[in-house]
C-alpha positions in Angstrom: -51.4 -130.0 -21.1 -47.7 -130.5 -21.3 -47.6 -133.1 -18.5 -50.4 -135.2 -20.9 -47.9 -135.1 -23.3 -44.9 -135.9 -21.6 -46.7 -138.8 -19.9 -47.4 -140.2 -23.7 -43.7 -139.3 -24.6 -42.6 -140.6 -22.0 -44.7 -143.8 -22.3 -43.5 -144.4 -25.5 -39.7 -144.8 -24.9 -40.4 -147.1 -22.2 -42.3 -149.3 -24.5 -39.2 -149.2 -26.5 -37.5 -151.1 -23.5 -35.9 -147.6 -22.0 -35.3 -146.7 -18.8 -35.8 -142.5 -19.9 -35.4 -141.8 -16.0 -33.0 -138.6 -16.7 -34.9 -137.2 -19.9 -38.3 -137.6 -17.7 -37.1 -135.7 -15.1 -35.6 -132.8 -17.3 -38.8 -132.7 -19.3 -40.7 -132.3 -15.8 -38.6 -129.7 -14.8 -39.0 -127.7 -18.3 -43.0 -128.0 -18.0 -43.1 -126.9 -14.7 -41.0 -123.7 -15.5 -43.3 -122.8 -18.5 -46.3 -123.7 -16.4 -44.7 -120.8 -14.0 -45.4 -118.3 -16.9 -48.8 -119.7 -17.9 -47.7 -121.6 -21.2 -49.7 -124.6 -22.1 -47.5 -125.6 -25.5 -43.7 -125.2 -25.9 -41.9 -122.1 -27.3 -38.9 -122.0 -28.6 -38.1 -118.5 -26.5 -39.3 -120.5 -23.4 -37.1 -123.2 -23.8 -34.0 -120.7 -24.7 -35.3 -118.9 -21.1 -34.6 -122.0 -19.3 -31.9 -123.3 -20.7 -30.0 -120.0 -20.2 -31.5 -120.2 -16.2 -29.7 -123.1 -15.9 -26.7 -123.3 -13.9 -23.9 -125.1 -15.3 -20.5 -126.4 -13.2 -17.8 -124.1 -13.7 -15.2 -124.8 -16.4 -11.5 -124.8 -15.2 
C-alpha cells in the first residue's frame, strides 16, 4: 500500500518539474523497513524506529 502511495507522491513532484531522486529513495527505504514489521500505513513510532536505526557520520 505504501509503495501505491509513494508512486502518486512521488508522481506529483515530478509533475512539478522536480527531480525528487533523493526524497524517492529515502521514502523507499522507509516503506520497505515498515513493510519488514507488517505495517501497511505510516506510524509515527515506526518512523521514530527508523530514524533512530539510522546511522549518522560521526561528529568531531
Amino acid at each position: 500500500m505504501m509503495n501505491a502511495q509513494i508512486e502518486r507522491y512521488v508522481a506529483l513532484h515530478r509533475s512539478f518539474g522536480r527531480k525528487f531522486e533523493v526524497q524517492e529513495r529515502l521514502l523507499r527505504l522507509f516503506a520497505a523497513y515498515a513493510h519488514g514489521f507488517g505495517d501497511r500505513h505510516v506510524t509515527v513510532e515506526r518512523l521514530h524506529d527508523w530514524c533512530r536505526s539510522a546511522s549518522s557520520p560521526e561528529r568531531g
